[in-house]
C-alpha positions in Angstrom: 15.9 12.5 21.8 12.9 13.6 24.1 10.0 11.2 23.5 11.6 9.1 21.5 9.9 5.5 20.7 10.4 2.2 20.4 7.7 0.7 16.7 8.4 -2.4 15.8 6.4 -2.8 12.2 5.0 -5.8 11.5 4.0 -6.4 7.8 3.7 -9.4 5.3 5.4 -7.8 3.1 8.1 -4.6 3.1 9.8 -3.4 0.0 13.2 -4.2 -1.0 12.8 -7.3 0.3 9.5 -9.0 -1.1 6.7 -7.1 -2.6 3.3 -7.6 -4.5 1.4 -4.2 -4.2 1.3 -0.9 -1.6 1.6 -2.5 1.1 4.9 -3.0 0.7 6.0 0.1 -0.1 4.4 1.8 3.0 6.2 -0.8 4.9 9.0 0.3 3.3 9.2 3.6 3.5 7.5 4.5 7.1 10.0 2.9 9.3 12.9 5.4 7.0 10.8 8.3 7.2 10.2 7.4 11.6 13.9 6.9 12.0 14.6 10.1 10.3 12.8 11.5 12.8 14.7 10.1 15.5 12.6 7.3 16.8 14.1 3.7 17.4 11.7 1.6 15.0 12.3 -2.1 13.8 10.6 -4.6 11.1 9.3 -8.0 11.3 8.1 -9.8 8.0 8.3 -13.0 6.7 11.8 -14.7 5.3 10.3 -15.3 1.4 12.2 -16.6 -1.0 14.8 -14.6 -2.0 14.5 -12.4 0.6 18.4 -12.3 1.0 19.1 -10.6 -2.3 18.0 -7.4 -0.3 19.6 -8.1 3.3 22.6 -7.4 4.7 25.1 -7.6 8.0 22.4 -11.1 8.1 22.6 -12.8 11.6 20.7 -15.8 13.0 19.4 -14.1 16.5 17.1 -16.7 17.6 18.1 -19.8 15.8 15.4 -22.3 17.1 12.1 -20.6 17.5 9.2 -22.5 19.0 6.1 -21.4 18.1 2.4 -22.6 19.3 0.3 -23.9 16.7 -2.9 -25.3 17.9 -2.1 -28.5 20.1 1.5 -28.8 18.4 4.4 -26.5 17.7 6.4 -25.6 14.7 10.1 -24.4 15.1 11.1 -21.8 13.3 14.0 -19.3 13.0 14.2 -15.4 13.5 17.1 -13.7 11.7 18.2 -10.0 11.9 19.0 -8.0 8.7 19.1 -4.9 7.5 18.3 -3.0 4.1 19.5 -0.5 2.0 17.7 2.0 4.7 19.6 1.2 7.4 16.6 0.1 9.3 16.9 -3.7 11.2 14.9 -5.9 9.6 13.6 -8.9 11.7 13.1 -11.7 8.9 10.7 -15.1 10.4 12.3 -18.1 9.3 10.3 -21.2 8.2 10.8 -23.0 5.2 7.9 -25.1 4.5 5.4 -21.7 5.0 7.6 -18.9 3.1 10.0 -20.6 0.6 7.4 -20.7 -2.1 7.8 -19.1 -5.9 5.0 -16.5 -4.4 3.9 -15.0 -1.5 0.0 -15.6 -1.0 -0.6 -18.1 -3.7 -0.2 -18.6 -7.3 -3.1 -17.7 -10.3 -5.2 -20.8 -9.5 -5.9 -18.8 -6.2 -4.5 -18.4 -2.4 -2.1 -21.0 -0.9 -4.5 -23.9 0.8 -2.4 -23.1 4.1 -2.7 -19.2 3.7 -4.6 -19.1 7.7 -1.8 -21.6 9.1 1.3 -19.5 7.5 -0.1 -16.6 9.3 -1.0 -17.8 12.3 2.5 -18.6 12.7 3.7 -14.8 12.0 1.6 -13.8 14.0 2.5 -16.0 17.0 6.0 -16.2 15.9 6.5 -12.2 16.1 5.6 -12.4 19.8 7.4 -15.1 20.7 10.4 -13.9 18.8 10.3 -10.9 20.3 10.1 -12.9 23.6 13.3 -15.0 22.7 15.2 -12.1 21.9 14.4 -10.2 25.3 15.0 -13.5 27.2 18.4 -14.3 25.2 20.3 -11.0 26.8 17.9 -9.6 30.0 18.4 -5.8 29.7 20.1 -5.3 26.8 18.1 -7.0 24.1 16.1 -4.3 22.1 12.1 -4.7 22.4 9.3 -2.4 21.5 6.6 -0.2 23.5 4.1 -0.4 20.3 3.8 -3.1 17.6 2.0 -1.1 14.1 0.5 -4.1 12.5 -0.5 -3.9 8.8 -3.5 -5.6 7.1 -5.0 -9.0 7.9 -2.1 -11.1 7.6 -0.9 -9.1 10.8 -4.0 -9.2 12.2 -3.9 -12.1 14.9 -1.3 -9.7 17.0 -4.1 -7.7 18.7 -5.8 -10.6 19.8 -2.8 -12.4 21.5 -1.5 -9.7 23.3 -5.0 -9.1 24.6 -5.4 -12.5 25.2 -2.9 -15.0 25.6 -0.4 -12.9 26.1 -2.2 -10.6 28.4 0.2 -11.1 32.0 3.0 -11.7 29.8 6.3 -10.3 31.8 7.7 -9.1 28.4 4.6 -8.2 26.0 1.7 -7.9 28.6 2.1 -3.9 28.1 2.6 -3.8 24.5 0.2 -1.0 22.8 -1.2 -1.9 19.1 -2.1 0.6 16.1 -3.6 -1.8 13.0 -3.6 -0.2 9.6 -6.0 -1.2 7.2 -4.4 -0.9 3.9 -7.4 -2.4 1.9 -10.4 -3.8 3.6 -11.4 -6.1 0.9 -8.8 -8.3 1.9 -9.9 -9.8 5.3 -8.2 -12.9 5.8 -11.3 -14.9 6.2 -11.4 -18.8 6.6 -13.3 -22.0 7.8 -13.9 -22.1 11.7 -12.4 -25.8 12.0 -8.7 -23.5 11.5 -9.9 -21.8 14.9 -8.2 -24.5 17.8 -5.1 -23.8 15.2 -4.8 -20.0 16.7 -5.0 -21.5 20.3 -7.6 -19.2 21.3 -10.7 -20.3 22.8 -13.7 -20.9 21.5 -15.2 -18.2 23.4 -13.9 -15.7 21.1 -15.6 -16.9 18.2 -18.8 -15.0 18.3 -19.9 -11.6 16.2 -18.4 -9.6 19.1 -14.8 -11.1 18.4 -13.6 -13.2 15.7 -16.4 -14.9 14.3 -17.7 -13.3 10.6 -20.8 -15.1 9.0 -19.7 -18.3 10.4 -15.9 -18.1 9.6 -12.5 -16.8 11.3 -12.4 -13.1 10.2 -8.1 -12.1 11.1 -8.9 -8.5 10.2 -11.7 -8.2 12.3 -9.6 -9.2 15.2 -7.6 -6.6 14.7 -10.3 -3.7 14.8 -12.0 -5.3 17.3 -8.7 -5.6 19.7 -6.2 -2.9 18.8 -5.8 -0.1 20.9 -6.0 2.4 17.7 -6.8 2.1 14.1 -5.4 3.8 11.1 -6.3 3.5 7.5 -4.7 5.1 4.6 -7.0 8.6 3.8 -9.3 10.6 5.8 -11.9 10.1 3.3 -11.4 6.1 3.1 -11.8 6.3 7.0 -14.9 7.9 6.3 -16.5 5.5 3.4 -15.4 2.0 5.2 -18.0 3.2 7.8 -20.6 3.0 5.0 -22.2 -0.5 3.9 -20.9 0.8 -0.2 -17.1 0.4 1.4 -17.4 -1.2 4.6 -17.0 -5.1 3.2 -19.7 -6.5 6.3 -17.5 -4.7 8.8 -19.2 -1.1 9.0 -20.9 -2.2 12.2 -17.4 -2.7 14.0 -15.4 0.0 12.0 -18.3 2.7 12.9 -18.6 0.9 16.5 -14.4 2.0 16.7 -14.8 5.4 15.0 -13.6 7.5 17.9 -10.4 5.2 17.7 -10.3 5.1 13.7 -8.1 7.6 11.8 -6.8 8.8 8.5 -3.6 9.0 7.7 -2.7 9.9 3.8 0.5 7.1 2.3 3.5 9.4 1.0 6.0 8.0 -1.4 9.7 8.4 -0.6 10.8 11.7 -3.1 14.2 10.2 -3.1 13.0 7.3 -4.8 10.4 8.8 -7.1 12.7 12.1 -8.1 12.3 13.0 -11.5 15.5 15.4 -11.3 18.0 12.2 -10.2 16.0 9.4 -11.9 18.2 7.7 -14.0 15.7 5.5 -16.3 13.7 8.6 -18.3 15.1 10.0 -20.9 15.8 13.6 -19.3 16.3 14.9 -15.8 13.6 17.0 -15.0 11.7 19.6 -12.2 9.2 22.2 -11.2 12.1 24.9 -11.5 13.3 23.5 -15.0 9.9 21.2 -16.5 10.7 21.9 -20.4 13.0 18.7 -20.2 9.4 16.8 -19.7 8.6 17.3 -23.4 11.7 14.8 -24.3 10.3 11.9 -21.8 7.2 12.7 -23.6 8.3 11.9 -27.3 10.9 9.1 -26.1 8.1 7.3 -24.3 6.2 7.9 -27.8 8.9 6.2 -29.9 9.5 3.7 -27.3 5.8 2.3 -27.3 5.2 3.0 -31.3 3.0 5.8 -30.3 2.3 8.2 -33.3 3.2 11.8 -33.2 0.8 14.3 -32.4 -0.9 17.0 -30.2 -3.3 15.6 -27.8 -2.4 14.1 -24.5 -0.5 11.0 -23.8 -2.7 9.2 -21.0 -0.6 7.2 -18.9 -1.4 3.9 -16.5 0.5 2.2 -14.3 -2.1 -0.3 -12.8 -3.2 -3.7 -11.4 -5.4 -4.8 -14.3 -8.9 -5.1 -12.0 -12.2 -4.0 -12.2 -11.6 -1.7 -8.8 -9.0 0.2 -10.3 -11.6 1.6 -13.2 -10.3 -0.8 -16.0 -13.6 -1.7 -17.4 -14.5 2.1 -17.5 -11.3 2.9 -19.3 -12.3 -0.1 -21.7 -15.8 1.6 -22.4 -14.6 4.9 -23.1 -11.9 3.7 -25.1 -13.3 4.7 -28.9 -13.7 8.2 -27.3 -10.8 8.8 -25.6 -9.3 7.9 -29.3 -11.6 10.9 -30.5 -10.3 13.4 -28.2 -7.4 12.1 -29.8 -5.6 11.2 -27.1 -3.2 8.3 -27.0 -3.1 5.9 -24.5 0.4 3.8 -23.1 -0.7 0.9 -20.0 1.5 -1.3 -17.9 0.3 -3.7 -15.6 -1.4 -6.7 -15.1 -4.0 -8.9 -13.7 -7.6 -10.3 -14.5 -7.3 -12.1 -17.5 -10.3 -10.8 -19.4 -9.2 -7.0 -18.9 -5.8 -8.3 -19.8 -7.7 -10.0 -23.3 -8.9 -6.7 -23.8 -6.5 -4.4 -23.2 -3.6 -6.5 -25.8 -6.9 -6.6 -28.3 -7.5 -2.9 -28.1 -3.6 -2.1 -28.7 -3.8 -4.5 -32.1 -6.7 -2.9 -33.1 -5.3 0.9 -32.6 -1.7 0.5 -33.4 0.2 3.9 -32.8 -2.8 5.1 -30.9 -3.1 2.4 -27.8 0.4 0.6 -26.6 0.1 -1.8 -23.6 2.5 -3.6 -21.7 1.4 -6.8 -19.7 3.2 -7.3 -16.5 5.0 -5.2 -14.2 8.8 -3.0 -15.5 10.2 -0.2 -12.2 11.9 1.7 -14.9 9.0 1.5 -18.0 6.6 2.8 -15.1 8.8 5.4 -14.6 9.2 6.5 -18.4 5.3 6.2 -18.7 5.0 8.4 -15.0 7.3 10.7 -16.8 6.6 11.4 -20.6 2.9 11.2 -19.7 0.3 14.3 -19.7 -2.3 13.1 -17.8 -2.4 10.1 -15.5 -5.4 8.1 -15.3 -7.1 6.1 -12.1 -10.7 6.2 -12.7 -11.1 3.4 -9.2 -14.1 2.3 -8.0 -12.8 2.6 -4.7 -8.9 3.2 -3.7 -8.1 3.3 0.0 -4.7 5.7 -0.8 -3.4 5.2 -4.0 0.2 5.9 -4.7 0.3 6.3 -8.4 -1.3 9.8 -8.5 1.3 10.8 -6.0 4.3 9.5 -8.1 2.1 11.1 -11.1 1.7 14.7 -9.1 5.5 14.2 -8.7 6.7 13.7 -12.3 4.3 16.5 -13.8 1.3 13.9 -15.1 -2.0 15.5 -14.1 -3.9 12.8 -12.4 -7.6 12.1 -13.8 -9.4 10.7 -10.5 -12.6 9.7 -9.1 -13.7 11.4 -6.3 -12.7 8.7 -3.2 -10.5 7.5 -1.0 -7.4 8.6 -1.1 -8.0 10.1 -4.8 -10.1 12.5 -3.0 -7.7 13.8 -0.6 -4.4 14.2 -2.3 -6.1 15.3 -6.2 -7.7 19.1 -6.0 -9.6 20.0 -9.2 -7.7 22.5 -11.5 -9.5 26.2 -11.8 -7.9 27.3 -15.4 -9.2 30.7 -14.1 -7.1 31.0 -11.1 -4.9 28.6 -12.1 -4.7 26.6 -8.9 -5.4 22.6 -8.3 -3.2 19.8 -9.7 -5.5 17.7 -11.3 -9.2 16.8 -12.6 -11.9 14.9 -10.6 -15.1 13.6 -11.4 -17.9 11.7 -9.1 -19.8 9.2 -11.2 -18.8 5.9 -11.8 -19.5 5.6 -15.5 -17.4 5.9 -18.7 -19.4 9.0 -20.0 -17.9 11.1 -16.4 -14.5 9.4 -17.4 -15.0 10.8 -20.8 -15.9 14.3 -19.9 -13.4 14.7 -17.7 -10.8 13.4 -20.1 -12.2 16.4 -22.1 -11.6 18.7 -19.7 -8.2 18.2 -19.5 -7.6 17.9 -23.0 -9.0 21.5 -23.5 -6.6 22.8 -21.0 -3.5 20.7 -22.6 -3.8 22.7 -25.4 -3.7 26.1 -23.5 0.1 26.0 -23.2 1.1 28.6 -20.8 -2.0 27.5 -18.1 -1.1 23.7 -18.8 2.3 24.8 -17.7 0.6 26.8 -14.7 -0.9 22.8 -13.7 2.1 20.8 -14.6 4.2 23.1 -11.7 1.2 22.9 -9.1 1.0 19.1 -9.4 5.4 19.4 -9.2 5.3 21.3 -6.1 2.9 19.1 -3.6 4.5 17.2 -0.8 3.4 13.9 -0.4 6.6 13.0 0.7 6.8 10.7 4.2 7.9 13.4 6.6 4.5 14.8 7.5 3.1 11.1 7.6 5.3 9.9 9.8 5.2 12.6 11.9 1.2 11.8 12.6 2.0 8.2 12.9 4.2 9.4 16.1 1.9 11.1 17.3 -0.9 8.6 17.5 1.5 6.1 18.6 1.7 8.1 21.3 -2.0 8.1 21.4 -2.2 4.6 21.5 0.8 4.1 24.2 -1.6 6.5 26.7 -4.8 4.4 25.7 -3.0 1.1 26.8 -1.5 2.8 30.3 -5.4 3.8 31.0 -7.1 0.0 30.6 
């Protein structure tokens, strides 16, 4: 293949194999979608717990690793696998960092050791990849871009412009950073900065240093050759101090090099016509069958019959995805006489109040604490509208999966909600969902009216329900962009 490349994607975590939000998924489904396309693209993530439930063809590749940390080094171990996908898998072996019940900490808060455990993926994926090249000169596989992922990948930049800078084997790597969510930064005390081995030189505001403390994400956009986030529009607002987290300055310093690039979801995967956990088989050709998902979700959550919508959730239970809005407007989404079915969890007190809401509205309200693949699914797919009312969301993959089962996502206008959810027009009959701006419960509310006035309209509901079927969000254009500004990136590095 003509201009074929060599991505390695480095992520903390990459569904099957260990997974506690998008992340994952993207890492997931990315380096499928780039393969498909004919490009030669590898992972490297962390060997978690359980981890081997997912692998297979598992061979130690590198079976003593020694990694830099600070004025001592840790051994570790680099292992290649591969997953149901097909696609190798590079898995970082070290016991005492990643065979833990969790993979950032448990609910008291973040593992004590978070900045060491990641300073050693960060190293160790360099000198892995080292090993490996040294091991067989000339035949060992080894990348011409690295696309790290979020703050825990964040340190990469840095050494290759650093440390590794007249490396023989990495010297010339080229870097694209994604930032998945800025909120997370990676941000500790500066006594953990002689553990990275850099010098102290980078620790000012023009490199690492953040109000006094090691910022690994800021590292990243201050020493990758491109950066990507997840939607146009999120590229837009984290340039704004209402979305930039105290990193505005930098992002809007590296705007020319900053781009949007909208998640897909894999339509394999999410494929209402092959999914075997609803109740009925499904599509936009044939979507009667949506009407028994809707009642068997009903029975199966002890939601009464009736005529208004079924509002589905499938959330983290936090006040930036909306849930103290949804709380609020609670008594009159009940008066629309809607019903409402929720799985997820998180913060306690939204937790506390979502269970007390459910016993107080029995056959109304129906919640599920924690996290069920195939009760998402039935909720995705006997729901009428689908509700993420977030305060900010950088992508946001549940209205795509919602867009793809027939659910009509209810939005706020941002990020990613922005860019993938276009306001119905009953009139023309075109859109695939409803939108509002402000963030209050009474824009949530008359929205939620909105919809419900064109739910009972049957034939133009039906109009919506096969707009919102046909979009592709699937990962083929994505990953054709990615290519591209890998590409981008590659000619950036060649020029400095």
């Amino acid at each position: 293949m003509a201009n074929r490349l060599r991505i390695l994607v480095v992520a903390s975590e990459v569904a099957p194999f260990a997974k506690t939000g998008g992340l994952a998924d993207v890492a997931g489904a990315l380096p499928r979608a780039l393969a498909s396309l004919g490009h030669d693209v590898r992972i490297m993530m962390p060997k978690y717990r359980g981890v081997e439930a997912h692998a297979t063809d598992s061979r130690i590749v590198v079976p003593r690793l020694q990694v830099p940390l600070g004025d001592r080094v840790a051994e570790g171990a680099l292992i290649e696998a591969h997953g149901t996908s097909g696609v190798p898998v590079y898995l970082l072996e070290h016991d005492h960092y990643y065979d833990r019940d969790n993979l950032y900490g448990t609910a008291d808060g973040d593992y004590w050791d978070n900045c060491e455990r990641f300073v050693f993926f960060c190293r160790g994926t360099l000198e892995g990849l080292a090993a490996l090249q040294a091991s067989r000169p000339g035949v060992s596989w080894a990348p011409q871009i690295i696309h790290a992922n979020d703050w825990q990948t964040g340190l990469l930049p840095v050494y290759l412009r650093t440390l590794y800078r007249d490396h023989p084997l990495l010297g010339g790597l080229a870097t694209l950073f994604t930032i998945h969510n800025l909120a997370y930064q990676g941000v500790f005390w500066h006594y953990d900065m002689p553990m990275t081995g850099l010098g102290w030189d980078l620790f000012t505001p023009a490199g690492l240093e953040f109000y006094g403390k090691l910022n690994f994400l800021k590292g990243a956009l201050v020493f990758s050759d491109l950066l990507t986030t997840v939607s146009r529009t999120y590229a837009r607002e984290i340039r704004t101090s209402a979305f930039g987290n105290g990193l505005e300055g930098v992002l809007e310093e590296r705007s020319p090099d900053l781009h949007g690039v909208v998640n897909g979801i894999d339509y394999e995967v999410w494929n209402p016509q092959k999914d075997s956990a609803i109740a009925h088989p499904f599509s936009a050709e044939d979507p009667e069958p949506k009407a028994i998902c809707r009642e068997m979700l009903r029975r199966e959550l002890g939601l009464a019959d009736g005529p208004g919508p079924i509002l589905g959730m499938v959330t983290r239970l936090a006040d930036q995805k909306g849930m103290d809005l949804v709380l609020e407007a609670l008594p009159g989404l009940l008066e629309i006489g809607g019903q409402l079915a929720v799985l997820g969890s998180g913060d306690a007190p939204l937790e506390e109040g979502f269970r007390a809401a459910a016993a107080a509205h029995p056959g109304q309200i129906a919640v599920r604490i924690g996290y069920d693949d195939e009760m998402a699914r039935r909720i995705y797919a006997g729901s009428d509208l689908f509700l993420m009312p977030s305060r900010y969301e950088p992508c946001g993959l549940g209205q795509l999966i919602a867009l793809r089962y027939g659910a009509a996502p209810v939005v706020r206008r941002t990020g990613g909600l922005a860019d993938t959810v276009v306001e119905f027009d009953p009139a023309r009959r075109t859109g695939t969902g409803f939108v509002f701006d402000a963030f209050s419960a009474e824009a949530l509310l008359a929205t939620v009216r909105r919809a419900a006035s064109i739910h009972r309209q049957p034939a133009v509901w039906k109009a919506l329900v096969k707009n919102a079927m046909t979009q592709d969000f699937s990962w083929d254009a994505s990953a054709r962009e990615y290519a591209t500004l890998y590409r981008k990136a590659l000619k950036a590095r060649s020029g400095r």
